[in-house]
Structure formats: structure tokens, C-alpha cells
N, C-alpha and C positions, 0 to 999 in steps of 0.2 A: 153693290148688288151681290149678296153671298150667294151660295152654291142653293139654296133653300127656297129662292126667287123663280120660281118655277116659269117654264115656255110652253105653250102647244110646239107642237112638233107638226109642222105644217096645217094644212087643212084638216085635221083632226082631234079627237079631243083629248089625245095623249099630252101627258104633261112632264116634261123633263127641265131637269137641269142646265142653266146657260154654259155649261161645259161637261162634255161626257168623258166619263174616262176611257182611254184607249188600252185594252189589255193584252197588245202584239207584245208587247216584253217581256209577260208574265209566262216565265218559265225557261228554262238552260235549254235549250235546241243545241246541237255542236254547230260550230258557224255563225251563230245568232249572237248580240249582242243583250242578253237579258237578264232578269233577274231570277235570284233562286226563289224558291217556292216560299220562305220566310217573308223576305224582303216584297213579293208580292202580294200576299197577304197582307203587309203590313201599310203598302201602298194603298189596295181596297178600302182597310179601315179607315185608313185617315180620309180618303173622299168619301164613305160615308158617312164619319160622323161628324163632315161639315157641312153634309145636310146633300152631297151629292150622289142621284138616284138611277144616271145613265150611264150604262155601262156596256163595252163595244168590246166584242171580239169576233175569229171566225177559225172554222172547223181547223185551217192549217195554220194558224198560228204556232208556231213554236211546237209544230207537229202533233195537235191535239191535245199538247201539253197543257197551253191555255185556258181552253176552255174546262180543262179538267182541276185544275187549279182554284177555276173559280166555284165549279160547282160541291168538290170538296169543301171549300170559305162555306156556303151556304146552305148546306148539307148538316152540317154542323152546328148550323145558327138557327133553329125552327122559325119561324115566320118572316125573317128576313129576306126572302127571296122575293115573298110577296109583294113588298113595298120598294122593288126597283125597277125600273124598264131594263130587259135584260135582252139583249139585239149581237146575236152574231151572222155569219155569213154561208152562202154554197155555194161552191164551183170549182175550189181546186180538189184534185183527185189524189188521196193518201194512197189508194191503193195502186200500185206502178203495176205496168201489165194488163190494167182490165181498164178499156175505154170507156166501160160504163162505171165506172168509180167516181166520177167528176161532172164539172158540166151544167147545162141547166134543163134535161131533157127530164119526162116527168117519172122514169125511174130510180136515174139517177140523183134527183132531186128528196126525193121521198128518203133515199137508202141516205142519203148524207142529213139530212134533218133525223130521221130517228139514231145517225150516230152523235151528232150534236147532242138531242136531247140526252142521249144516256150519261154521256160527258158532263153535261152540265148539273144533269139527276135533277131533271126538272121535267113536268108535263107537257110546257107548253113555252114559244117565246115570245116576249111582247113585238119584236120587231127582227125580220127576215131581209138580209139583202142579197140581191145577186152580185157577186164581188167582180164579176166581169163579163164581159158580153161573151156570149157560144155564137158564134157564127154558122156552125153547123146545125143548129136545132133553131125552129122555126118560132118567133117570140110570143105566137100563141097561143103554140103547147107549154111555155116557162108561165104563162099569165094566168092559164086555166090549171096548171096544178096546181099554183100559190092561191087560188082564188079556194079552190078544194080542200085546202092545205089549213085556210082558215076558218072554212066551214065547218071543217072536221075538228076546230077549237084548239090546232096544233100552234097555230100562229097568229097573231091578231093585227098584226100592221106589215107593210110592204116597202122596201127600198129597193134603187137601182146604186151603183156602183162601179165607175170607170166604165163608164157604157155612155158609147155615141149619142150626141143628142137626136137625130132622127129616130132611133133605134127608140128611144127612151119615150119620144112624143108619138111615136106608133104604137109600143104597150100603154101606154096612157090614155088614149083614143078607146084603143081596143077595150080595154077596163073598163072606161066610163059609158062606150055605146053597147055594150053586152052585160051590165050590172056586173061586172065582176068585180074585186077590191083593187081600185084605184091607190098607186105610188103617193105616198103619203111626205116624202125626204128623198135627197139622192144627195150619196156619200163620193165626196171629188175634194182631189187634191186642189187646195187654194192657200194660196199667202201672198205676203208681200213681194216673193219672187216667184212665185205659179199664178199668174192672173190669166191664160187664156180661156179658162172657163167661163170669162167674162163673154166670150163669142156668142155662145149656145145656150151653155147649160142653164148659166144663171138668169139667163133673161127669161128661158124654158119654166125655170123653177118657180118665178116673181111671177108669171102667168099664169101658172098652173096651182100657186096655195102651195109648194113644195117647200119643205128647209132645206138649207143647203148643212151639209156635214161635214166640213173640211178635215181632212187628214193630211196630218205633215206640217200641222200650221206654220212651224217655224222653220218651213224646209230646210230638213234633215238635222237641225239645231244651227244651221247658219244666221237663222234670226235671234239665239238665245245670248247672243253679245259674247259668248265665247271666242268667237271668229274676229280676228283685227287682222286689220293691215300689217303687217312685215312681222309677226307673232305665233309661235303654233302652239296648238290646244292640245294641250296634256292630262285635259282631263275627261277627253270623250271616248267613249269606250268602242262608239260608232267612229271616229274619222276614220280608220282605214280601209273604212267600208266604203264611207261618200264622199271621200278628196277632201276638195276647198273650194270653196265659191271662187268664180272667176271675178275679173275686174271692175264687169258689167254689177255682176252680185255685190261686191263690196259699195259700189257706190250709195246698192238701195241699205245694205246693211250699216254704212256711215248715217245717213238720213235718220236711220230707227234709232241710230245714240243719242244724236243729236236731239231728237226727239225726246227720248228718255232721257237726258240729261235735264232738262228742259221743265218735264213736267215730276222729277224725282225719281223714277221707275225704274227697272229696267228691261234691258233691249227687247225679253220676251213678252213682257206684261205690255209692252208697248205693242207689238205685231199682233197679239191677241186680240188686245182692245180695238187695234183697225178692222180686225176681220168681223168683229160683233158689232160696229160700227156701219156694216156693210147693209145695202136694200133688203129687206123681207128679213124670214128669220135663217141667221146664222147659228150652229151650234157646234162650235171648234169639237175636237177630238184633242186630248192634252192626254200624251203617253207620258211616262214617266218608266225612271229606273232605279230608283234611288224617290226615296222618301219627300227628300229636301228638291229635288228637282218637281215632284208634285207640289209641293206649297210655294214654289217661288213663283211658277206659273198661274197660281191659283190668287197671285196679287193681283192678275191683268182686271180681276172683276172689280178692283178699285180705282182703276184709270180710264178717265173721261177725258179721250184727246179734243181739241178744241177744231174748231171750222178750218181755225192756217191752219194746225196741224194734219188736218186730215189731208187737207187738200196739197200741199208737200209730201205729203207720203201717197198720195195718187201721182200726182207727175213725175214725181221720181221713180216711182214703181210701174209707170205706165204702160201697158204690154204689147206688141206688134201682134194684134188681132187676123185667122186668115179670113180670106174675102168669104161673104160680103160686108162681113162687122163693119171695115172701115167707108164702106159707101152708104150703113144707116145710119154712122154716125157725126160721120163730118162733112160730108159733100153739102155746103149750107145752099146752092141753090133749088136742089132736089129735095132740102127738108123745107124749104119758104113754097114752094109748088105743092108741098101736099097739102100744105095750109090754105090756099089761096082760090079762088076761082079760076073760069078761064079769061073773064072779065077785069083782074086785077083785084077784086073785091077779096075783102077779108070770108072768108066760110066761116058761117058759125056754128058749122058739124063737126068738121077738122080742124081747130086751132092752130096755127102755125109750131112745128115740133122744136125744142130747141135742146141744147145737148144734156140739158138736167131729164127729160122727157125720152132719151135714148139711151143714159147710160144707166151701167148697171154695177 
């Protein structure tokens, strides 16, 4: 499946790439692990011109670097802008000092969208996330300026981002029972070693028509086969940012060689293809820093892991769920009772649930 095999992007009728590119790297931030303004350019082109049309960034990336980056690329290119889904983020606050500078409250919203747009030297962006929950501002003033926001033709689709499932199935309610534009994707850390999304989110998303947007797929490149046992990595520019996988990690990350040994691949084309492999629609986020780091990961769209494999890279990767997950999913007396009458009789409104029908 190349980059050109296009997805709805959940319950609507946006059409993206089965891999968006992540553009946190694009640009030298001091502290930051990224690339120069060449080298990210040069990343851009090659995922577009293999045919990939989704592309992720947000306002504090690489200190507005980023998105300035990109809108230079496209700025330059006449009608190229047009033909991509182009999706950054609002909530962190550039400007230190002033509380209204950040956030999701519907000033500070507005003021960090029109500095997006000028950054990116674009009118309008296909897809808007909130990159984190405000707990201070009320989430039906964040829902009714994004609703205004698209009105107004500034924005055309809605995301949620590291935001509590309750919080997220309460703006979604609100959206749907007030006609205002309903969350369309919600971007959450997921991999082979981040599964507790499996709790809330994902079951929330599978319900709701939602894609899910992993970031980090290969948490922090522990899944890109760099990381062995008794070996260190000399070639990441991030380890001294993000340690090393503890022991617990190496086990899932032995599994994923094995795996890719297996099937020819490797370790990150292998964690890729589990997570597109996953219920409803998945659309990885695949950062890169370097050129050759985009197209190695851009092999995973040619690995079709088989039923064992999947299924060994599920138990191995299996994640300690908090409550209630573990009593909708495995207490089997409590899943044969909601099947059942009170007579013993089979229901034939409730089917008896079994754990293909709970998990996610």
C-alpha cells in the first residue's frame, strides 16, 4: 500500500495518507534534537513526492520554527499547499508572561490560530487539534469557538489531543447535541510499548467514527531496532534525551525482531504495521530527521504481519489496563450474564460477549 492509497480520516470525508508526516523536528530549536531548515525541506519533498499528502505540526514546535518552515516549502511552490491536508495544533503559550497567550480559552485560541496561519502563509487549515486539555477553561467555550472558527472557513476539521477520555466524550456530546462540528480523529500516544489507550480512548474512538493518530509510534525509537540488549546506540541524536528502554521494554522490543527477522523487515516497519493493523482507522504519525530515516519507515506500508504474528506481538505487548478495563474485559462470568436471560436462556438481543467483542 504506497503513500497515494488514500484513508477517510474518520467519520468524514477527508482523505489522507496511511502515514502522516510528523514535522516536530523540522527546525534547530537549541535543546531540540532536529533538523536544519535544508534537511527538512528535503524530508517534505520526499513524502510528497511519494504520493504523501498529511502533514502534522503545532504552533510550538521547534518554537514556531516549524511551522514556518513549512509554510516557506509551500509558499514557494504555487498550488502545492492546496493539494495537502495540512493540520497543526493550539495550546502551548510562545509568549511567557501573558496567561492569555496559550490555552484553549476562545481568545487565546483565535490569537494562536491567526499566528499559525501567518507562519504557515496560508488562509485556512484543513485540520485543528487541541494539543492538550485546559482545565481551567470550560470545554464548551473550546468547542464553540472551534465550531465559529470553521464557520468562519479558518478551519475545516477538528481534533482532540492528550485529552482525557471523559473530557473528550463530553465535547463530542456537546458538538453532536448543539450542531456544532463534531471531533473527527484524536491524536494519542500509541505503540507497541504505550498501549493504555487501549482503556478509553480507543474504544471511545471505535464508537464514535474517530481515527486514531498515534504519535511516537516507535516510542521514542526504542521500537526502530536501534536498541539491543547489552549494545548502545551511537547513532541517535535523541538518546540522551530519552535513556533506554527498561527490561520490561526490551522484552516487547526482542518480540518486534523477531518478528522482523521473520517476516524480512525491519524492527520499525514491523511496530508500524501492528499499529495500522489495529481496530478502526489508525494513521501513524512517522517523524523523521534525516532523509533515510523517512524511507525506512515508509517500508512498514509493505509488511502484512500474519494472525501469529499479530497475536504474539499482542501478548507480549499486553498492557496493565486502569479499572474498569480489566472487569469489561475479562471477568467471563459477568460477560456470559449479559448474554443470558434470567431463565438460563440464550438472549437474542444480547449475544453473549466474548473477548474479540471487548477488545480494542
Amino acid at each position: 500500500m504506497p503513500l497515494d492509497h488514500y484513508v477517510t480520516l474518520g467519520r468524514s470525508g477527508l482523505r489522507v495518507s496511511p502515514f502522516a508526516l510528523g514535522a516536530m523536528t523540522f527546525g534547530e530549536d537549541p535543546g531540540a534534537a532536529g533538523s536544519s531548515v535544508e534537511e527538512s525541506e528535503q524530508i517534505l519533498a520526499t513524502y510528497l513526492d511519494l504520493g504523501g499528502n498529511f502533514i502534522d505540526t503545532a504552533n510550538f514546535y521547534t518554537n514556531g520554527h516549524s511551522e514556518k518552515i513549512l509554510g516557506d516549502w509551500f509558499a514557494a511552490r504555487p498550488g502545492r499547499r492546496e493539494r495537502v491536508v495540512l493540520a497543526s495544533k493550539f495550546f502551548g503559550n510562545l509568549f511567557p508572561g501573558d496567561p492569555n497567550g496559550g490555552g484553549a480559552g476562545r481568545s487565546s485560541i483565535i490569537a494562536q490560530l491567526d499566528e499559525t496561519l501567518r507562519r504557515l502563509r496560508t488562509d485556512y487549515l484543513d485540520l485543528y487539534w487541541l494539543h492538550n486539555w485546559d482545565r481551567n477553561t470550560p470545554v464548551e467555550e473550546t468547542m464553540r469557538t472551534l465550531d465559529d472558527l470553521v464557520r468562519a472557513g479558518k478551519i475545516r476539521y477538528l481534533g482532540f489531543s492528550n485529552t482525557p477520555g471523559w473530557v473528550t466524550a463530553q465535547a463530542q456530546t456537546m458538538a453532536l447535541l448543539k450542531g456544532w462540528t463534531p471531533l473527527i480523529a484524536l491524536q494519542v500516544e500509541y505503540s507497541l510499548l504505550a498501549r493504555t489507550v487501549e482503556g478509553e480512548l480507543a474504544p471511545l474512538a471505535l464508537d464514535q467514527g474517530m481515527a486514531l493518530v498515534p504519535w511516537s509510534p516507535l516510542r521514542n525509537g526504542f521500537l526502530s531496532g536501534k536498541y539491543r540488549r547489552g549494545a548502545e546506540v551511537s547513532d541517535s541524536a535523541r538518546s540522551s534525551f530519552v535513556g533506554s528502554p527498561s527490561q520490561q521494554e526490551f522484552t516487547v522490543i526482542d518480540a518486534v525482531a523477531e518478528v522482523a527477522d521473520e517476516v524480512g523487515a525491519t524492527s520499525a516497519a514491523v511496530a508500524l504495521a501492528w499499529l495500522r493493523a489495529r481496530q478502526g482507522t489508525v494513521v501513524p504519525i512517522v517523524g523523521a530527521r534525516r532523509v533515510t530515516h523517512l524511507q525506512d519507515n515508509l517500508t512498514a506500508l509493505e509488511v502484512t504481519l500474519t494472525p501469529e504474528h499479530l497475536r504474539m506481538l499482542d501478548e507480549v505487548s499486553a498492557p496493565d489496563l486502569n479499572y474498569p478495563a480489566p472487569l469489561n474485559g475479562e471477568v467471563r462470568g459477568m460477560l456470559q450474564f449479559a448474554g443470558a436471560t434470567v431463565d438460563g436462556e440464550p438472549s437474542t438481543v444480547y449475544p453473549p460477549l466474548t473477548q474479540s467483542t471487548v477488545r480494542y
